[in-house]
C-alpha positions in Angstrom: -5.8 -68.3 -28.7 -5.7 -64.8 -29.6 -8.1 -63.6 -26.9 -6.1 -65.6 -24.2 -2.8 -63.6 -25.5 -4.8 -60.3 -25.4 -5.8 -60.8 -21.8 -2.2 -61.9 -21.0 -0.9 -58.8 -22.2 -3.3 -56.8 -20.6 -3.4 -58.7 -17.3 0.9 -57.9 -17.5 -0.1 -54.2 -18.8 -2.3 -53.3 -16.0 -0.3 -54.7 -13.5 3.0 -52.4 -14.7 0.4 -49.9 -14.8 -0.5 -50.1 -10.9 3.1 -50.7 -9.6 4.4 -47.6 -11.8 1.4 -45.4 -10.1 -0.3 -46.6 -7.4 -2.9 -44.9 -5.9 -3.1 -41.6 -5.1 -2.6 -42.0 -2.1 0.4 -44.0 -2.4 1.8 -40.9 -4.4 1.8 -38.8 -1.5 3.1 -40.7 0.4 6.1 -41.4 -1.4 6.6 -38.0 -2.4 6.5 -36.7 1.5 9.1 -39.4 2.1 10.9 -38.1 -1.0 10.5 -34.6 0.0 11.8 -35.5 3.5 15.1 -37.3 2.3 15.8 -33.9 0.0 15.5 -31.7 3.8 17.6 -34.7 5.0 20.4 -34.4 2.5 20.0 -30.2 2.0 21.8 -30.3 5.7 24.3 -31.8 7.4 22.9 -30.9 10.8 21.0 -34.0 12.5 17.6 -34.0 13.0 16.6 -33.4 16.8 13.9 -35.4 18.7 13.0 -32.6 20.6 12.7 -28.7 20.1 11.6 -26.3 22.6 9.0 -23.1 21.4 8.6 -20.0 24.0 5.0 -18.2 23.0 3.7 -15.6 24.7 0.9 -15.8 27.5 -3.0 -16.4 25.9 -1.2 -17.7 22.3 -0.9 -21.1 23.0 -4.7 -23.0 21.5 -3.5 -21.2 18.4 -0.1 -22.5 18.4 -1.1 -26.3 19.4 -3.1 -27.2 15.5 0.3 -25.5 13.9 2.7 -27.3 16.3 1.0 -31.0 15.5 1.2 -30.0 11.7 5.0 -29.5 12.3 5.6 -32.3 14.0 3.7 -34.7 11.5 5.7 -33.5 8.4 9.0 -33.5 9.9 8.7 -36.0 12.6 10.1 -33.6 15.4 8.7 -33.1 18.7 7.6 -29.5 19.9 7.1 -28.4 23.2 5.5 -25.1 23.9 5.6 -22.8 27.2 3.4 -19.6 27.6 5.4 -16.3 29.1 5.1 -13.1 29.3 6.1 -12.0 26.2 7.6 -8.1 27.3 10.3 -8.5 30.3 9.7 -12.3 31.4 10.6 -13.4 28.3 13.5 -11.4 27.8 14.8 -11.9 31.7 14.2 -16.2 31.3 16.2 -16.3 27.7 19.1 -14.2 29.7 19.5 -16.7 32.3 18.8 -19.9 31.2 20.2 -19.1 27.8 24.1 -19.4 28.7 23.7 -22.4 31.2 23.3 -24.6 28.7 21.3 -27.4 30.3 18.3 -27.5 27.9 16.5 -25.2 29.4 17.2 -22.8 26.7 14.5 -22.5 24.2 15.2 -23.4 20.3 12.5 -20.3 19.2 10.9 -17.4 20.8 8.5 -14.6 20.3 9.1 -11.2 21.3 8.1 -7.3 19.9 10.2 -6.2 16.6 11.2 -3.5 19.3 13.6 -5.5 21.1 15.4 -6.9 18.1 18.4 -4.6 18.4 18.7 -4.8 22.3 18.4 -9.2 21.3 20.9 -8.9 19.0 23.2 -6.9 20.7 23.5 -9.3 24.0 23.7 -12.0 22.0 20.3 -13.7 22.5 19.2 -14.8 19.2 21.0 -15.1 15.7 20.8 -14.2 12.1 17.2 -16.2 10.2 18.7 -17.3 6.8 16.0 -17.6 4.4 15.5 -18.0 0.8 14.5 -14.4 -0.3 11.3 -16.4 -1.4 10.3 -16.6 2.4 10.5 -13.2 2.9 9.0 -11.5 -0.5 5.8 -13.6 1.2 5.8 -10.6 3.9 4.8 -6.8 3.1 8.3 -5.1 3.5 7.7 -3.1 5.7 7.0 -6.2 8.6 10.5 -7.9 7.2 12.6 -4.2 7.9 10.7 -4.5 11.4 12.7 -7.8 12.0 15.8 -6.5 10.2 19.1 -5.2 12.2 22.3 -4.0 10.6 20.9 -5.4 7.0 20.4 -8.6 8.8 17.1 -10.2 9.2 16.5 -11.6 12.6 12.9 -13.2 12.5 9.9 -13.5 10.7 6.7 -11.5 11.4 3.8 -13.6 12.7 1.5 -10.3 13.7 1.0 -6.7 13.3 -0.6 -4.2 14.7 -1.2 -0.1 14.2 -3.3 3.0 14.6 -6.4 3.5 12.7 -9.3 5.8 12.9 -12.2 4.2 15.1 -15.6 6.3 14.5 -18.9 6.3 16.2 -21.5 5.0 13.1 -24.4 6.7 15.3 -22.6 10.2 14.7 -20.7 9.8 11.4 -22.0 7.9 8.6 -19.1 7.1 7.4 -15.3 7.5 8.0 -13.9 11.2 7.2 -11.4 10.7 4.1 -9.0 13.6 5.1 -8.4 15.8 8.1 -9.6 18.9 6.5 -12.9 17.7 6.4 -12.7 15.8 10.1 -11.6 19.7 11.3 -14.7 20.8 9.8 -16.8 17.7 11.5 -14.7 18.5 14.9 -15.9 22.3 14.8 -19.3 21.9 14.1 -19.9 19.3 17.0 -18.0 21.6 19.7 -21.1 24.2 18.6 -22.7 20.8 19.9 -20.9 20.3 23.2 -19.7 17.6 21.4 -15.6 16.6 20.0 -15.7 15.6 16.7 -11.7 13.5 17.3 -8.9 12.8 19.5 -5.8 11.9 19.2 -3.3 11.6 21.9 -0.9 14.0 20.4 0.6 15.3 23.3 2.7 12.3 23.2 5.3 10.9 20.7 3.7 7.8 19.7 0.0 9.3 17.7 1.7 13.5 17.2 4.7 10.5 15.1 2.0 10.0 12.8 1.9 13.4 11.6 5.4 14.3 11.7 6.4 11.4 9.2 3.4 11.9 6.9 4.7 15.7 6.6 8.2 14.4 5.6 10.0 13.9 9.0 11.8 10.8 10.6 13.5 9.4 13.5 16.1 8.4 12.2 17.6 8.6 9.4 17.3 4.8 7.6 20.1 4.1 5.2 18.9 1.0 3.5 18.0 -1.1 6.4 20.1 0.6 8.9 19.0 3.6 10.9 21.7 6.2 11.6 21.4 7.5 15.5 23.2 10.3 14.9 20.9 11.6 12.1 18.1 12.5 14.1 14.8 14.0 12.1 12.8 15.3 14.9 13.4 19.1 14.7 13.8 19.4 10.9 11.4 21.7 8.9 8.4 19.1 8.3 8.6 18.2 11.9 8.0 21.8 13.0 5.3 22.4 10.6 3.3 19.4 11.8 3.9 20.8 15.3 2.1 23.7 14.2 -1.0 21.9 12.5 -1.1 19.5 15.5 -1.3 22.8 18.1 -3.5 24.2 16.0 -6.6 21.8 17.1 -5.5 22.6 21.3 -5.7 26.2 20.6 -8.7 25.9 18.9 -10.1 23.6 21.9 -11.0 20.6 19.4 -9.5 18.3 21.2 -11.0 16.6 24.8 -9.0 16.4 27.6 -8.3 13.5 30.0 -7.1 10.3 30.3 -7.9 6.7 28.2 -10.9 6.3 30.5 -12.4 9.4 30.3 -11.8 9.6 26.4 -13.7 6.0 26.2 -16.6 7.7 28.5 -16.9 10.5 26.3 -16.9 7.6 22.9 -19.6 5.7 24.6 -21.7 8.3 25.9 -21.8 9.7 22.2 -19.6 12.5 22.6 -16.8 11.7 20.9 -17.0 10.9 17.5 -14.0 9.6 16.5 -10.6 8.9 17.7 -7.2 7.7 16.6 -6.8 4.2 18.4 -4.8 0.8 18.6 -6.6 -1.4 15.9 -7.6 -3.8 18.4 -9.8 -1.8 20.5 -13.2 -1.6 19.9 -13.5 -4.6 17.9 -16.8 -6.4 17.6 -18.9 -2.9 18.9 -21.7 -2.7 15.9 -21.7 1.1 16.2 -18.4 1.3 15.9 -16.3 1.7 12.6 -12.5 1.3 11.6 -11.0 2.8 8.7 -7.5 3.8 8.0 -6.4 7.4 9.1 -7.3 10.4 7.1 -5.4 12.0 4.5 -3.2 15.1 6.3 -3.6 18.5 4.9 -0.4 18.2 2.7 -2.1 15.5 0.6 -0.3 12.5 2.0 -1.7 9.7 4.4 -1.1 10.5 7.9 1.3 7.3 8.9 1.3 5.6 12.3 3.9 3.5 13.9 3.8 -0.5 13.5 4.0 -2.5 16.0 5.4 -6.4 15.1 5.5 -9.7 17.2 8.4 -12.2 15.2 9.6 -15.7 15.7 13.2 -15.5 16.4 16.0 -18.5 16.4 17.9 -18.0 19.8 21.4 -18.0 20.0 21.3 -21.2 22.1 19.7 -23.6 19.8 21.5 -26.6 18.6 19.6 -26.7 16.5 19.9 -23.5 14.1 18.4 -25.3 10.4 15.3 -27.0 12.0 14.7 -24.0 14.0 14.1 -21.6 10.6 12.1 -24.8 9.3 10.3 -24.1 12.4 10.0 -20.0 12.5 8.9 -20.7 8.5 6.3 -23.0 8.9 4.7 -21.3 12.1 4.5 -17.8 9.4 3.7 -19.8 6.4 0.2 -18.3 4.5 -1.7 -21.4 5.6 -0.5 -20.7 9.5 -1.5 -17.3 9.5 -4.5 -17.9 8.6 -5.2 -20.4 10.9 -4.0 -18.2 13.6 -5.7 -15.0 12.5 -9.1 -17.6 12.7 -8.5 -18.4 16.6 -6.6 -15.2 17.4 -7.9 -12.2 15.8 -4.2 -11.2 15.0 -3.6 -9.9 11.6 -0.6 -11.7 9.7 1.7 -9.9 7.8 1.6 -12.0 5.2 0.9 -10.8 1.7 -1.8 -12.8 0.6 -3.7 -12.0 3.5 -4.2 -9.0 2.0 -6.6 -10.8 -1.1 -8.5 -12.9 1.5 -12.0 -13.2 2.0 -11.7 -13.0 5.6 -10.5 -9.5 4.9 -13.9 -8.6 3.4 -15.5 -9.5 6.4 -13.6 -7.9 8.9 -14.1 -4.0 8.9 -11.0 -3.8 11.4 -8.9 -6.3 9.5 -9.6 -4.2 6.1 -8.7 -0.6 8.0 -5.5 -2.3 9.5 -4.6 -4.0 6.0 -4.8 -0.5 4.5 -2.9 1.7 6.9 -0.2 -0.8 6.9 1.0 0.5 3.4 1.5 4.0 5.4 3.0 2.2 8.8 6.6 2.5 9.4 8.5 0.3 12.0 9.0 1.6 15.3 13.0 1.9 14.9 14.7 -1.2 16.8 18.3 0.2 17.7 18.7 0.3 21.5 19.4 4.1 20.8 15.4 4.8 20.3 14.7 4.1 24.0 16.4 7.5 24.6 14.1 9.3 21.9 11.0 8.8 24.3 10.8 10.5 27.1 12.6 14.0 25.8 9.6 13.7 22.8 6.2 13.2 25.0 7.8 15.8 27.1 8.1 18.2 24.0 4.6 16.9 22.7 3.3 17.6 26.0 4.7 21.3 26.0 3.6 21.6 22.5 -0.2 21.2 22.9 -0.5 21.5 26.5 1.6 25.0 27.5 1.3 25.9 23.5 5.3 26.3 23.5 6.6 27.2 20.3 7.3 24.3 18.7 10.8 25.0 16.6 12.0 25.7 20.0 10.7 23.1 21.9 11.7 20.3 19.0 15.1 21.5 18.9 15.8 21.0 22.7 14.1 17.7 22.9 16.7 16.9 19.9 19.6 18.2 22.3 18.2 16.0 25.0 18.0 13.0 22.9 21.5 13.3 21.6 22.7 14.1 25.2 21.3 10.9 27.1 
């Protein structure tokens, strides 16, 4: 009698047991459902059947896995066009935006660059995250996407300069421009260029200029000051001067991007400073970040960003962030760095494996502590022109640089 009541109360015990946990799989089940009805009661906004993603031409196989995770966890369809990601893009989100008949995409990508210009014709709107969202980003990737202390996407790639180096001539990468000088004047004894750089235009000599202490403009805690210009100060003029000082001295090769790759490939050239996606996958070839300048600080570089971006048309506006977060989440941008090659933003990126593997991925990872956005007001579009002119003058006519600096500031200020 006793043994029958022991099973009994076992039988009932185990039976509690299984409906109180279930199995495991059970579990997660309930709590993606539970998880679900929190998003569902966090808004007020209904959840759409449809949303619409623009991504920029050759993106979409990696964007496909990502959009099918999406669309499992939330239940919301995602359909994905390819453009061209520099004017189409922009020109297509200008006229169908306003008409209103669902041809408007919910999210788009487009070049930290354009943000300002975005913002300012009312094209896309303000990304409200949870500061822990964007704490997941290096800082410097999240002021890219920023606007009037506003931020206005998330950061899905990055891109910079970083020294590429011929392994067959250098063993390995020079640590500071003093010594690649040295390299550089040893090899013209040679008939051979030990680097180049295309400082004769703004976008490399920029490097230099900011590493010595200069700046664009001036940034007042996320908000750059076009009237504060930084071109023509003191450290600007001085890295004029160092940056001449290699064309007077003939340590720098002359010609075009075809004729500089010639020269790289024909074992002339040992180094040069270069977009971190060029060369990669060449065995001789190295990457590395860019030397340290004569002052003692890294030479910087500008950084180039590709965001997601809510548009100003969505009906959307909550299940659009859901969207732009999970397509930059860690696990995405790994996934996409996997099919892409593109490097992600994203902080723990930087402690990956795959880093370790990837020589280029490792030099970019490092010189993205010295990057600095390319500044995203409409008003650096007029900085351009006056500045390769002045770098051109600079290192091609050897004009005197404080001279030269200070009119391309007038110019700038003028257009």
């Amino acid at each position: 009698m006793k043994k029958q009541i022991f099973h009994l109360f076992m039988s009932i015990f185990l039976i509690m047991m299984a409906s109180a946990c279930g199995t495991d799989s059970d579990k997660e089940n309930r709590i993606v459902k539970d998880n679900k009805k929190t998003v569902e009661e966090t808004t007020e906004e209904a959840k759409p059947e449809k949303m619409v993603i623009w991504e920029e031409k050759g993106k979409a196989e990696a964007l496909k896995p990502v959009i099918e995770g999406f669309e499992k966890e939330y239940g919301i369809k995602v359909v994905h066009e390819e453009l061209e990601i520099a004017e189409e893009m922009h020109d297509r989100l200008r006229r169908d935006g306003p008409i209103g008949n669902g041809k408007a995409p919910d999210v788009v990508t487009f070049s930290h660059r354009q943000v300002g210009q975005l913002v300012k014709e009312g094209l896309i709107q303000e990304v409200k995250v949870e500061d822990e969202v964007t704490d997941a980003f290096h800082e410097s990737s999240i002021r890219a996407e920023m606007y009037q202390d506003k931020v206005f996407g998330l950061p899905k790639s990055v891109n910079t300069s970083v020294l590429i180096y011929n392994k067959k001539i250098l063993s390995k990468a020079p640590e500071t421009m003093n010594d690649l000088y040295k390299i550089s004047k040893k090899l013209r004894k040679e008939n051979a260029y030990g680097f180049h750089a295309e400082w004769n235009g703004f976008h490399d000599a920029y490097g230099v200029m900011a590493g010595m202490g200069s700046y664009v403009f001036h940034d007042e805690n996320g908000n750059f000051n076009p009237s504060d210009i930084g071109l023509n100060d003191k450290h600007a003029i001085k890295a004029a001067a160092y940056i001449q000082k290699w064309y007077k001295t003939n340590l720098i090769p002359k010609g075009d991007g075809a004729a500089i790759e010639k020269l790289y490939s024909q074992g002339e050239l040992a180094s040069f400073l270069g977009d971190a996606n060029s060369f990669s996958g060449k065995k001789e070839t190295g990457m590395a970040p860019l030397p340290e300048l004569p002052n003692g600080m890294p030479m910087k570089s500008f950084l180039e960003v590709k965001g997601w971006h809510v548009t100003a048309f969505t009906k959307h506006p909550y299940w659009s962030t859901k969207l732009v977060e999970y397509l930059t989440s860690d696990k995405q941008a790994i996934q996409r760095y996997e099919t892409t090659g593109d490097v992600p933003p994203n902080k723990s990126f930087s402690h990956n494996k795959l880093i370790k593997e990837n020589e280029r991925a490792q030099a970019l990872s490092i010189q993205l502590q010295y990057a600095e956005p390319v500044p995203n007001i409409p008003e650096m579009n007029k900085v351009w022109r006056p500045m390769d002119s002045a770098m051109n003058r600079i290192t091609m006519e050897k004009a005197k640089p404080k001279r030269t600096l200070d009119e391309a500031v007038k110019a700038i200020k003028k257009e």
